[in-house]
N, CA, C and O atoms as a CHARMM CRD file, in Angstrom:
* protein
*
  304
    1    1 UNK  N      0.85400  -1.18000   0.00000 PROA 1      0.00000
    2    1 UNK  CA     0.00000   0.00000   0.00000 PROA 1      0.00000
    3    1 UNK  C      0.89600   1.23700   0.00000 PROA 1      0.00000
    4    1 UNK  O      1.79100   1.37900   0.83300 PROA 1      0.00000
    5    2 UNK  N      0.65400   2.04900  -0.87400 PROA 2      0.00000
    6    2 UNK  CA     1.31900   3.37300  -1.27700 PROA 2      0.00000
    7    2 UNK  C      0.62900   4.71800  -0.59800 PROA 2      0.00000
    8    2 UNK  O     -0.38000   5.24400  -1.06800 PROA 2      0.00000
    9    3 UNK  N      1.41500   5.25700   0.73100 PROA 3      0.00000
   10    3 UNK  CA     0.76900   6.02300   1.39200 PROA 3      0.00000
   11    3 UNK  C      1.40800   7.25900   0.67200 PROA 3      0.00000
   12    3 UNK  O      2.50200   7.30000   0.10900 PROA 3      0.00000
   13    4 UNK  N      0.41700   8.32700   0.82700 PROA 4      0.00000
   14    4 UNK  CA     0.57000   9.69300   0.77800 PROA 4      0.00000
   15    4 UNK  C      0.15200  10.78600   1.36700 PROA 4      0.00000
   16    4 UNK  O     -1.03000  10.73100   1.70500 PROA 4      0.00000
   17    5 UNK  N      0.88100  12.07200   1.68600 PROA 5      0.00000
   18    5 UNK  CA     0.21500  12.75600   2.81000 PROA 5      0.00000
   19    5 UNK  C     -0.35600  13.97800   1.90200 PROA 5      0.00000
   20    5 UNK  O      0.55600  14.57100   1.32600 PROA 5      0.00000
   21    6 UNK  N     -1.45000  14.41000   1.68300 PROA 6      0.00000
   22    6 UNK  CA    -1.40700  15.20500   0.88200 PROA 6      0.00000
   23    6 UNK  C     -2.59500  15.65900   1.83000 PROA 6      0.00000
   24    6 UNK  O     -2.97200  15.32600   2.95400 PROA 6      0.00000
   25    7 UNK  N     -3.23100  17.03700   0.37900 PROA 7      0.00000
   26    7 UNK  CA    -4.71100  17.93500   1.33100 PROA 7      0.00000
   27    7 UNK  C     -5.68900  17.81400   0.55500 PROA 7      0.00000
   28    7 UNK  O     -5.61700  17.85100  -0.67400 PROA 7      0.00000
   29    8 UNK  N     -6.63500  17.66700   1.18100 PROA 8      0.00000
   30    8 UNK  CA    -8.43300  17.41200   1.14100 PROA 8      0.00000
   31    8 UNK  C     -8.92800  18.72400   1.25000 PROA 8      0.00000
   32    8 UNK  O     -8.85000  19.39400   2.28000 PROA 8      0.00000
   33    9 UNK  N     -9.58600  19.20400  -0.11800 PROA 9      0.00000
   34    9 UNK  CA   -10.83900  20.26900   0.56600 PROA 9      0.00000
   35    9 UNK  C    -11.95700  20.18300   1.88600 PROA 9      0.00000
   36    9 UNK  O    -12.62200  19.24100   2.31700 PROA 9      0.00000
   37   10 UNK  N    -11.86600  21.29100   2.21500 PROA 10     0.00000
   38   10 UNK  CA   -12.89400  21.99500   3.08800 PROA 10     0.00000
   39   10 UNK  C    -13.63200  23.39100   2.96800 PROA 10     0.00000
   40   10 UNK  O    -13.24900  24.29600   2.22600 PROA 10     0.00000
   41   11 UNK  N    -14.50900  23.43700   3.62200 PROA 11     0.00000
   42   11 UNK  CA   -15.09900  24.86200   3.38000 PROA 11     0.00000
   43   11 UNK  C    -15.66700  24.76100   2.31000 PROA 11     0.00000
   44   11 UNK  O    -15.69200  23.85000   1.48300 PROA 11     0.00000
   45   12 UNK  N    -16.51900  26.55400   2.38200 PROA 12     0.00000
   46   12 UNK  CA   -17.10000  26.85900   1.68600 PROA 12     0.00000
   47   12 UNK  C    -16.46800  27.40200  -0.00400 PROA 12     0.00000
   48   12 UNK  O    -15.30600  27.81000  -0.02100 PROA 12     0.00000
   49   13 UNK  N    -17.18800  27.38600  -1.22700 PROA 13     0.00000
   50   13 UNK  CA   -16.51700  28.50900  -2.12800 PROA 13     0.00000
   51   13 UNK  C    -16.08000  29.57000  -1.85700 PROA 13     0.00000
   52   13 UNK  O    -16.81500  30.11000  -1.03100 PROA 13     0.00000
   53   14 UNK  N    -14.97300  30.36900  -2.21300 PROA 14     0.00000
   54   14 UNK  CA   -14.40100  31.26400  -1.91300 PROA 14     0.00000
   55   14 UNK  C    -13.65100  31.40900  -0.32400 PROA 14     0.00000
   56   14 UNK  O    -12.72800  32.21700  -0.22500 PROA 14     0.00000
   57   15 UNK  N    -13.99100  30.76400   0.66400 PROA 15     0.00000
   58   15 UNK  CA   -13.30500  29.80600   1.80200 PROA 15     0.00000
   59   15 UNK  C    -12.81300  28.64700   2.06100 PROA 15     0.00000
   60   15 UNK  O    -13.16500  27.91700   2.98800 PROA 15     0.00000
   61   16 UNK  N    -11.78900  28.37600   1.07100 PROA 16     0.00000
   62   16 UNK  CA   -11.19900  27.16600   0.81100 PROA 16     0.00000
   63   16 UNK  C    -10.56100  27.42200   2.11400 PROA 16     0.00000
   64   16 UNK  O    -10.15000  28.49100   2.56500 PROA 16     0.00000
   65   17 UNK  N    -10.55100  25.72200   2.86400 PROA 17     0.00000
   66   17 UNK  CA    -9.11300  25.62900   4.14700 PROA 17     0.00000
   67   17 UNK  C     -9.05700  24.41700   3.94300 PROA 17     0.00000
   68   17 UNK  O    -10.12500  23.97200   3.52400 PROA 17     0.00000
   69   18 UNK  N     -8.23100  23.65200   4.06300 PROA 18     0.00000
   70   18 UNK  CA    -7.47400  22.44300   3.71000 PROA 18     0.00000
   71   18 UNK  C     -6.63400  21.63700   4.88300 PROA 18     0.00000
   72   18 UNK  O     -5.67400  21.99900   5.56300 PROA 18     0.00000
   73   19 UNK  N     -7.50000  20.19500   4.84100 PROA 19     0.00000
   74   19 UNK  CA    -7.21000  19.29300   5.91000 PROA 19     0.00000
   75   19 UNK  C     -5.82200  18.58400   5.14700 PROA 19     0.00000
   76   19 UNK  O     -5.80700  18.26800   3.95700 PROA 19     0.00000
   77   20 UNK  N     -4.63500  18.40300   6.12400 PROA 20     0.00000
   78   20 UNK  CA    -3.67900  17.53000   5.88100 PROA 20     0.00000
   79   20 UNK  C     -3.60800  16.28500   6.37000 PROA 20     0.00000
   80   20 UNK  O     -3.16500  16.04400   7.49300 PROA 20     0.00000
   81   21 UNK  N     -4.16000  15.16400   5.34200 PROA 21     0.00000
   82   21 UNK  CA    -4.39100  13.91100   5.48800 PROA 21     0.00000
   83   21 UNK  C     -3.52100  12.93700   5.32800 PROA 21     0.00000
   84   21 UNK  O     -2.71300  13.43200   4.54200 PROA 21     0.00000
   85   22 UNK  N     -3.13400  11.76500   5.59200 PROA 22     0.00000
   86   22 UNK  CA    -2.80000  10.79700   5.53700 PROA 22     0.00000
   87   22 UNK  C     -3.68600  10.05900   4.81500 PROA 22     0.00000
   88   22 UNK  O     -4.81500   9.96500   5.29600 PROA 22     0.00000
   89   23 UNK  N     -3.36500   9.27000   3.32800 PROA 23     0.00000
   90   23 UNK  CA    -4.09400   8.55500   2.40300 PROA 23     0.00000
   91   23 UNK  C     -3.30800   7.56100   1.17900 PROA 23     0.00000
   92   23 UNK  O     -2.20000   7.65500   0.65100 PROA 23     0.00000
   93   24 UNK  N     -4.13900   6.84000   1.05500 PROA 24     0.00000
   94   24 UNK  CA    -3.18300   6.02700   0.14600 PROA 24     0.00000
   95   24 UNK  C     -3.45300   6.66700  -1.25700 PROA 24     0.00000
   96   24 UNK  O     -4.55900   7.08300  -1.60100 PROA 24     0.00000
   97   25 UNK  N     -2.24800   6.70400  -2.08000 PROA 25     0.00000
   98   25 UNK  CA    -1.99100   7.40300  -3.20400 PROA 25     0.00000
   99   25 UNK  C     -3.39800   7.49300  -3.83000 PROA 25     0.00000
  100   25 UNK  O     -4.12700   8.47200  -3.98900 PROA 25     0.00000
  101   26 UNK  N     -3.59900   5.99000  -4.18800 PROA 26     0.00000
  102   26 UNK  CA    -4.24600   5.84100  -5.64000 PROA 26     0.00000
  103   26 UNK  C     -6.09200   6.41100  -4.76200 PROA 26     0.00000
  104   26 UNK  O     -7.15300   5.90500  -5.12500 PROA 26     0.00000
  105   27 UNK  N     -6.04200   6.96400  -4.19300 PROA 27     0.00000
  106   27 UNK  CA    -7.68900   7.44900  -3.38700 PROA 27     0.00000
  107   27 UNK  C     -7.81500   8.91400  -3.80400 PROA 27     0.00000
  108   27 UNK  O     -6.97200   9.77100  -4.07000 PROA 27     0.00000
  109   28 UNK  N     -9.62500   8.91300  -3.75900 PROA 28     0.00000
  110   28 UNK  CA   -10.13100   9.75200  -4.00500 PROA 28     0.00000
  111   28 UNK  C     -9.38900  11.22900  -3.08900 PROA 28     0.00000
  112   28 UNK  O     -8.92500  11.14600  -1.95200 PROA 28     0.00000
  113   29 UNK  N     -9.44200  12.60200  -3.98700 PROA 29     0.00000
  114   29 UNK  CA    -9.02500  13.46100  -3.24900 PROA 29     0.00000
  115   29 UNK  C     -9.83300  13.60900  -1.72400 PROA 29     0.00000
  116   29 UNK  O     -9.10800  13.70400  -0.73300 PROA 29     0.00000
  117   30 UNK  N    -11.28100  13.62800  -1.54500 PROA 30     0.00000
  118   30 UNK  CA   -11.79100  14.15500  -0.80200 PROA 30     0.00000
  119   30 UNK  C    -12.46000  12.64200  -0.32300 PROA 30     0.00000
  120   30 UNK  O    -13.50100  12.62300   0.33300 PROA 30     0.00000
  121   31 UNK  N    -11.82700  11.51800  -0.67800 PROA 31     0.00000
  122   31 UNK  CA   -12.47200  10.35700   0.65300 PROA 31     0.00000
  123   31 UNK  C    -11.57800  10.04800   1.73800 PROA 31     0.00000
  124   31 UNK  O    -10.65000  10.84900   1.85200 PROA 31     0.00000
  125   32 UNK  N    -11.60600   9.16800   2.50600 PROA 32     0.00000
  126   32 UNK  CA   -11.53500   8.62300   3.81700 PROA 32     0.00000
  127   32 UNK  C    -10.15400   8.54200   4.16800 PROA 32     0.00000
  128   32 UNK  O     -9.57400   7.52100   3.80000 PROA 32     0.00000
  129   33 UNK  N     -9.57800   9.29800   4.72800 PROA 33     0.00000
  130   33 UNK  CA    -8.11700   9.72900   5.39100 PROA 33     0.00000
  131   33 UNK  C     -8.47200   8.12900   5.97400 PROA 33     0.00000
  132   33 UNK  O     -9.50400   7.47500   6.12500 PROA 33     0.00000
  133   34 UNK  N     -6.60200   7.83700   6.27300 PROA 34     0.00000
  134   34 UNK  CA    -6.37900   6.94600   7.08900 PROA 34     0.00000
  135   34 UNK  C     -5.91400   7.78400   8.89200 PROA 34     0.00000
  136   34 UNK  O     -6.06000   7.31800  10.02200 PROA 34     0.00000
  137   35 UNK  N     -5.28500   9.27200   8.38500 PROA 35     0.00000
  138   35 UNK  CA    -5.40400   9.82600   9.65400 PROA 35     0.00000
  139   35 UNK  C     -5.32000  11.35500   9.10900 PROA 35     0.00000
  140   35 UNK  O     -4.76100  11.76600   8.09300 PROA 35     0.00000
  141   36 UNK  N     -6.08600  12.10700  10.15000 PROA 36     0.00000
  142   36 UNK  CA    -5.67900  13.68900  10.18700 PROA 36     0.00000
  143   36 UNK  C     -4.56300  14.18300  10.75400 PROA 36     0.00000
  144   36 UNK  O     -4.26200  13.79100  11.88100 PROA 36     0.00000
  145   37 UNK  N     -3.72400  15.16300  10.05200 PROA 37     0.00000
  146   37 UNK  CA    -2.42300  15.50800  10.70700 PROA 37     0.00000
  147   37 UNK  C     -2.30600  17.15900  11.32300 PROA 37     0.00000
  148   37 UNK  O     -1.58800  17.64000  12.20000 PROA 37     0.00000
  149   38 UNK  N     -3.42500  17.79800  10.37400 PROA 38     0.00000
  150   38 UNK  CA    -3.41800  18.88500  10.89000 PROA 38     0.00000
  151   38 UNK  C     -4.56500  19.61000   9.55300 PROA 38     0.00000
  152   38 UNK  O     -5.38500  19.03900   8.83300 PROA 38     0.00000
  153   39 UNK  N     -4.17400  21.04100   9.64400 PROA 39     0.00000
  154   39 UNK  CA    -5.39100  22.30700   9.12600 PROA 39     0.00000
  155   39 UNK  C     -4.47100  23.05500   8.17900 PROA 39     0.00000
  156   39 UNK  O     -3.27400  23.00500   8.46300 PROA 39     0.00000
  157   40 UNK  N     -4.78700  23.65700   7.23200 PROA 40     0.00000
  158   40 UNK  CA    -4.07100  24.69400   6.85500 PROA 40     0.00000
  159   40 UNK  C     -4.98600  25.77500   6.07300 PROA 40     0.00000
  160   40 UNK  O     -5.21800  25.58100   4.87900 PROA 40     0.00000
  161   41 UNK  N     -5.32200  26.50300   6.49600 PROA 41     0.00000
  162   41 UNK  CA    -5.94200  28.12700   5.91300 PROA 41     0.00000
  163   41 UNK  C     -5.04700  29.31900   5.22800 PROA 41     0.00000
  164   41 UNK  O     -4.04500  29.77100   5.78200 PROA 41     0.00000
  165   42 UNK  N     -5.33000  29.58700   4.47600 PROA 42     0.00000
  166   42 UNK  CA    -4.45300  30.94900   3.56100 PROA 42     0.00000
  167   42 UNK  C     -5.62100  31.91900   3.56900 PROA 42     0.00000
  168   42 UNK  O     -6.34100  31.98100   2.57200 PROA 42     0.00000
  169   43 UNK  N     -5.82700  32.58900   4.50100 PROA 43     0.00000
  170   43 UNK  CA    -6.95000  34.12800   4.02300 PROA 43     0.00000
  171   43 UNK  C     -6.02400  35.17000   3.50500 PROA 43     0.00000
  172   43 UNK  O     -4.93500  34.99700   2.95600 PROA 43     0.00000
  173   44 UNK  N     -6.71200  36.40900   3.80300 PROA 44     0.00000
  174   44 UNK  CA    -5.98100  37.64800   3.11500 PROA 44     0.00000
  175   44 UNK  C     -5.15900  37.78300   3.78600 PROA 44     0.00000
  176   44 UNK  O     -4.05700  37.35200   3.44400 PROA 44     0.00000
  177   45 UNK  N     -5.28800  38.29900   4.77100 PROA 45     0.00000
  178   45 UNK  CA    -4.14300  38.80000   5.69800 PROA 45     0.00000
  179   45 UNK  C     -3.41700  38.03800   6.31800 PROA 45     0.00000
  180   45 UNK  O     -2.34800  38.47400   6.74500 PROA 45     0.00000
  181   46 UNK  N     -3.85900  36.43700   6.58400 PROA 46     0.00000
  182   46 UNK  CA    -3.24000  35.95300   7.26600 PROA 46     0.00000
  183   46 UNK  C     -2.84700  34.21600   7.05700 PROA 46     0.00000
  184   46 UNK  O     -3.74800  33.64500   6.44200 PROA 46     0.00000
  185   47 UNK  N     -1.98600  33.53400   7.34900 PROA 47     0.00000
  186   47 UNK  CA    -2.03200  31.83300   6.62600 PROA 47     0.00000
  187   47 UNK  C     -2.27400  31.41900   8.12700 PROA 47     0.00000
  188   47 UNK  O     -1.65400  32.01400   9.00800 PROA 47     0.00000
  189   48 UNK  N     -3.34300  30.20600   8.50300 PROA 48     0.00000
  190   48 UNK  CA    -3.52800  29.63700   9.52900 PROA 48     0.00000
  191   48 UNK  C     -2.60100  28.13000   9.54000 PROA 48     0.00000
  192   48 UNK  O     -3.30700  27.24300   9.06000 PROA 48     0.00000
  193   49 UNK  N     -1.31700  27.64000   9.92700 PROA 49     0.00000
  194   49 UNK  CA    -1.39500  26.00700   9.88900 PROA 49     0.00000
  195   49 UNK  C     -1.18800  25.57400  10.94800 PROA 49     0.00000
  196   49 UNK  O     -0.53700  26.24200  11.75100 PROA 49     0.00000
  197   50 UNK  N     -1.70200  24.26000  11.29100 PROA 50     0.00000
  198   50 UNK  CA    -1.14800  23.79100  12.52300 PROA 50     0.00000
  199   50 UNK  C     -1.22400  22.36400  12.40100 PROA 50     0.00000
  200   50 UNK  O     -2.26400  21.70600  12.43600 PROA 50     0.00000
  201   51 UNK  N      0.00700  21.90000  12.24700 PROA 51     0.00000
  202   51 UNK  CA     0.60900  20.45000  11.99700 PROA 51     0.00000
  203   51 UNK  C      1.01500  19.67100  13.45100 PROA 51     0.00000
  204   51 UNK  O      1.78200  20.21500  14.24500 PROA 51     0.00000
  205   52 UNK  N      0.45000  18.41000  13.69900 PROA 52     0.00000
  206   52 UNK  CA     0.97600  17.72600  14.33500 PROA 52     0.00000
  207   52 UNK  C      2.02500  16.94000  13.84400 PROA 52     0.00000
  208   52 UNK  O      1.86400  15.89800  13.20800 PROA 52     0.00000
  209   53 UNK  N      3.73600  17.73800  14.31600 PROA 53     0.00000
  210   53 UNK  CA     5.20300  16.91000  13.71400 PROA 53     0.00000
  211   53 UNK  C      5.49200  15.99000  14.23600 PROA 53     0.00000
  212   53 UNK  O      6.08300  15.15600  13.55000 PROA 53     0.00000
  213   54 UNK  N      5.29800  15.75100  15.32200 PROA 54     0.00000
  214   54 UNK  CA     5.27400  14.07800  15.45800 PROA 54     0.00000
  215   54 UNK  C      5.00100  13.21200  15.05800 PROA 54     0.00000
  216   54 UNK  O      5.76600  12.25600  15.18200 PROA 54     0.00000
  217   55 UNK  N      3.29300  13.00500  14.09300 PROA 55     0.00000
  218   55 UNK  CA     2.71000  12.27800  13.76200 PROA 55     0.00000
  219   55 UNK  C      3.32700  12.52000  12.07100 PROA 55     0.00000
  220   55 UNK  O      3.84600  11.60800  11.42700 PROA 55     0.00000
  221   56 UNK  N      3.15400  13.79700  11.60200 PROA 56     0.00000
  222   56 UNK  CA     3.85600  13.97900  10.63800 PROA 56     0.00000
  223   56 UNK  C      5.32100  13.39100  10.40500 PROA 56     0.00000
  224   56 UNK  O      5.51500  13.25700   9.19700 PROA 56     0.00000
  225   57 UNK  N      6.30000  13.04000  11.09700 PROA 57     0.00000
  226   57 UNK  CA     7.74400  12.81600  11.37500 PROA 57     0.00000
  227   57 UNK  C      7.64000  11.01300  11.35300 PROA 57     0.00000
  228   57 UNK  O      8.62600  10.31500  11.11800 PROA 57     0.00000
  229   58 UNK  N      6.64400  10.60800  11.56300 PROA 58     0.00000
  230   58 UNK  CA     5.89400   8.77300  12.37500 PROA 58     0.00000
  231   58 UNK  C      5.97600   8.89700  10.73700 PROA 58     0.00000
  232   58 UNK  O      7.01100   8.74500  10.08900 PROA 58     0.00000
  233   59 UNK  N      4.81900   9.17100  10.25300 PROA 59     0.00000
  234   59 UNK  CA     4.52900   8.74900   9.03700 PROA 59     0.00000
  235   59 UNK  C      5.18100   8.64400   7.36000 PROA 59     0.00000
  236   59 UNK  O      4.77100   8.16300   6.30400 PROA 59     0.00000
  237   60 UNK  N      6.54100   9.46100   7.85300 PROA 60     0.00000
  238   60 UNK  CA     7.82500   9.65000   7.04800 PROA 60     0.00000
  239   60 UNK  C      8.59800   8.59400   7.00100 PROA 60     0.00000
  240   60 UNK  O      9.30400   8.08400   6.13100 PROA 60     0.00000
  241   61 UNK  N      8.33200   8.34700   8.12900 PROA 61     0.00000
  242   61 UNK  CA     9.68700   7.49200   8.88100 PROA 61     0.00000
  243   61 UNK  C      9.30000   5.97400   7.82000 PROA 61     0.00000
  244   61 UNK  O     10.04000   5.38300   7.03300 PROA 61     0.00000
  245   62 UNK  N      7.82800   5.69200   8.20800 PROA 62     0.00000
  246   62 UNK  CA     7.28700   4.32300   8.13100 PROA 62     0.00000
  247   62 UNK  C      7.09600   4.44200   5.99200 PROA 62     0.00000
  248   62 UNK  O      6.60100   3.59800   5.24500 PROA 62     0.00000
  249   63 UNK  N      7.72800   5.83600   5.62500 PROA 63     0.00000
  250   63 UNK  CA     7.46300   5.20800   3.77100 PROA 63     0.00000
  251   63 UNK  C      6.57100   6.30300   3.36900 PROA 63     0.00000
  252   63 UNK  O      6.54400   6.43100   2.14500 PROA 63     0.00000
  253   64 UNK  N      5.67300   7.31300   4.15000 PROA 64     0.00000
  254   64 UNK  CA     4.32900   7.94800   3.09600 PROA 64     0.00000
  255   64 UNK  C      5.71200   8.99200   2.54400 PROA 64     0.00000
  256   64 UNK  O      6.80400   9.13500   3.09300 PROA 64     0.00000
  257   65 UNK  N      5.16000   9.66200   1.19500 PROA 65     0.00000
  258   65 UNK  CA     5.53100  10.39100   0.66000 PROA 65     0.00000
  259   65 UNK  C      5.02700  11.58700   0.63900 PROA 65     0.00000
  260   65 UNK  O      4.15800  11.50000  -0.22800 PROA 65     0.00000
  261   66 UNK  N      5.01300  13.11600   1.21800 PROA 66     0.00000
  262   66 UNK  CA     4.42800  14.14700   0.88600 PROA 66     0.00000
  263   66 UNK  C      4.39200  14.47200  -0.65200 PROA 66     0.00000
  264   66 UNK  O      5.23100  14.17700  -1.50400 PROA 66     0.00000
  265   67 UNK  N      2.90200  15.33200  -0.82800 PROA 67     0.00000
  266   67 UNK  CA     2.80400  15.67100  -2.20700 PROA 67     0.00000
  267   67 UNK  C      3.62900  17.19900  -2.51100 PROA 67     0.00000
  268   67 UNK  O      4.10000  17.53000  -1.42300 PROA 67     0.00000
  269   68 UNK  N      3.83300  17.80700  -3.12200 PROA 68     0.00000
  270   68 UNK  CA     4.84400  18.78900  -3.22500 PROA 68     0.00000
  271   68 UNK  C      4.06100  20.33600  -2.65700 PROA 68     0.00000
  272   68 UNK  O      4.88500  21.23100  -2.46300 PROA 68     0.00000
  273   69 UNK  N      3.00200  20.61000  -2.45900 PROA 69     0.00000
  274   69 UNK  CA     2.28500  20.86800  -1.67900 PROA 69     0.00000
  275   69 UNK  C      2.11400  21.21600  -0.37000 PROA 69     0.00000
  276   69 UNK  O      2.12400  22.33000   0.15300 PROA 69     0.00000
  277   70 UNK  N      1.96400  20.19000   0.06800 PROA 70     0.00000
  278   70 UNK  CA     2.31300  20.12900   1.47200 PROA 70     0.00000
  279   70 UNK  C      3.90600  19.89800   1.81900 PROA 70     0.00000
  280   70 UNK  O      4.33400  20.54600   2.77400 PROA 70     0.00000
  281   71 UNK  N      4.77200  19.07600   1.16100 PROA 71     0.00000
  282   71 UNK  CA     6.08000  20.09900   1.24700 PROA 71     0.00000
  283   71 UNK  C      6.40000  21.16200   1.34300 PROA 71     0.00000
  284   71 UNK  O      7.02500  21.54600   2.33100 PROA 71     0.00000
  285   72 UNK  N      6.09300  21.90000   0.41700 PROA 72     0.00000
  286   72 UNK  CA     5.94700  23.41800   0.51500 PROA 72     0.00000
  287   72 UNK  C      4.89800  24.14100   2.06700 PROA 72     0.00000
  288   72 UNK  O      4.86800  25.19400   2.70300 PROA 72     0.00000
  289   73 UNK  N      4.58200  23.55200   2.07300 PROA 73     0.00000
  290   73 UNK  CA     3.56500  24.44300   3.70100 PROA 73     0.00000
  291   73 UNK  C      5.01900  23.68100   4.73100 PROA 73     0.00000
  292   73 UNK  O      5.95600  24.32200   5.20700 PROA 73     0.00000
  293   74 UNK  N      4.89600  22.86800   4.78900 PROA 74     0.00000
  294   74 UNK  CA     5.97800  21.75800   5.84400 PROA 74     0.00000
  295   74 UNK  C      6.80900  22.93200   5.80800 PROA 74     0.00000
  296   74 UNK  O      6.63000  23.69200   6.76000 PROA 74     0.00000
  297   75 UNK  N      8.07600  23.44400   4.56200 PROA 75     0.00000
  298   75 UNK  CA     8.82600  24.23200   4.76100 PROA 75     0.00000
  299   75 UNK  C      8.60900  25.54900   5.23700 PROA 75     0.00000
  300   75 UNK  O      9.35500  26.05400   6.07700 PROA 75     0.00000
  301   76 UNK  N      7.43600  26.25300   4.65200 PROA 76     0.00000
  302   76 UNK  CA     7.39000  27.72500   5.42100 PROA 76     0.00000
  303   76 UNK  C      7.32400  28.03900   6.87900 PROA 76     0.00000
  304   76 UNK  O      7.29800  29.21000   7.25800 PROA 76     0.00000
């Protein structure tokens, strides 16, 4: 099984915020996480994220691959 950590829509139109999931590659964008890792929001003024790195750091360790994406949030 080919894990990947990538993000799932949330919210409304024009209030996009984005769950960082744990999922196996070949799955639907917006079905059934194997786990939640955290939130990430971009409004105007301000970017909301809040990652659990532990669980994030677990799930590296054991093979998932981040999508380039959430790489990019990971680094800022």
């Amino acid at each position: 099984m080919a894990v990947a950590i990538r993000l799932t829509k949330t919210g409304r139109k024009g209030e996009r915020k984005y769950r960082i999931v744990v999922k196996e590659r070949q799955s639907k964008r917006d079905g059934k996480a194997i786990e939640v890792l955290g939130r990430y929001e971009k409004r105007e003024k301000e970017t909301v994220k809040k990652i659990n790195m532990g669980r994030y750091k677990y799930w590296l360790s054991v093979g998932a691959k981040p999508t380039v994406s959430v790489a990019n949030i990971i680094k800022q």
